[in-house]
N, C-alpha and C positions, 0 to 999 in steps of 0.2 A: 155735810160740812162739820155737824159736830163730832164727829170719830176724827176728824182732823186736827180739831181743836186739842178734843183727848189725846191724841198722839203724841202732837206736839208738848202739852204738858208733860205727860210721863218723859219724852225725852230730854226736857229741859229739868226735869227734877232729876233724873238719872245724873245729868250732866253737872248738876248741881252735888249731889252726894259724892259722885266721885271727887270733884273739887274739894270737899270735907275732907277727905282722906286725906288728899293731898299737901292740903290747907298746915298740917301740922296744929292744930286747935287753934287756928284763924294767927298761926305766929309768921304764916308768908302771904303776902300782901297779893299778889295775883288770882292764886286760887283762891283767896279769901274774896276776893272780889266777885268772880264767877259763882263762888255760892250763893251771894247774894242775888246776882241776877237772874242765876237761874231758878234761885227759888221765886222770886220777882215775877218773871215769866209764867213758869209753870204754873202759880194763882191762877196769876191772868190767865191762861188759856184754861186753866181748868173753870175756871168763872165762867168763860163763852158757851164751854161745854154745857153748864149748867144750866141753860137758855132753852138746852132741849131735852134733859138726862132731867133722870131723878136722880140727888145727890147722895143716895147708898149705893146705886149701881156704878156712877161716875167715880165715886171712893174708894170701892172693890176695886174698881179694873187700873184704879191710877196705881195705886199702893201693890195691888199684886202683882202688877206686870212690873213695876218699878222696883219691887224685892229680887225678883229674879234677872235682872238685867243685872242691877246691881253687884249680886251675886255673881253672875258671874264674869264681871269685869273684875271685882274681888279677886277671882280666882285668876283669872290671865293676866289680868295689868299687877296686881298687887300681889300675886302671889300668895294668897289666901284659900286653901284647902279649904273643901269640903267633905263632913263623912256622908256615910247615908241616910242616917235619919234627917238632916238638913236637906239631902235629894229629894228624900220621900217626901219631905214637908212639902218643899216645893213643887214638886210634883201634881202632890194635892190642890194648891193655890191654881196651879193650871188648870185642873181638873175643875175648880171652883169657877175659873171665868167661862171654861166653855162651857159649861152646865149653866152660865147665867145667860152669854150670847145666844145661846142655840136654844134653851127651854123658856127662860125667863119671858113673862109678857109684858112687863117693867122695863126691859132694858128695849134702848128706843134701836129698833131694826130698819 
């Protein structure tokens, strides 16, 4: 249940950032609202997470998975390029959670 939890936060903070974008620096009222909520949210769920996570592996996976999603709705919704060194970085962040999921004895399996 708590990788559920986690889920759900990352995609309520996703949903959240992209509303930032949107938001024009919180000058339209809708997506200004959805930021809010969803960052609202995504505490909350990431708080339930934290019932069973330790809070530097919960923090890795929310903010890494949440950079790269980001990215690349960035990229297709908004129209924001990427070069390669931003792949590679990303890339890396990937490479950073499966090397936490898979190796780490910290992170709750």
């Amino acid at each position: 249940m708590h990788y559920l939890w986690l889920m759900l936060a990352i995609i309520t903070e996703t949903i959240g950032t992209s509303a930032l974008q949107a938001s024009a620096q919180f000058t339209r009222l809708w997506p200004s609202v959805v930021v809010v909520v969803g960052y609202g949210l995504s505490f909350y769920f990431m708080a339930l997470s934290l019932k069973f996570m330790p809070v530097g592996i919960v923090y890795a996976l929310w903010s890494g998975i949440g950079i790269v999603l980001i990215a690349l709705i960035g990229k297709y919704y908004f129209g924001q390029d990427l070069d390669m060194p931003a792949i590679f970085g990303m890339g890396l962040i990937i490479a950073g959670i499966l090397v936490i999921q898979l190796c780490s004895k910290t992170a709750t399996h």
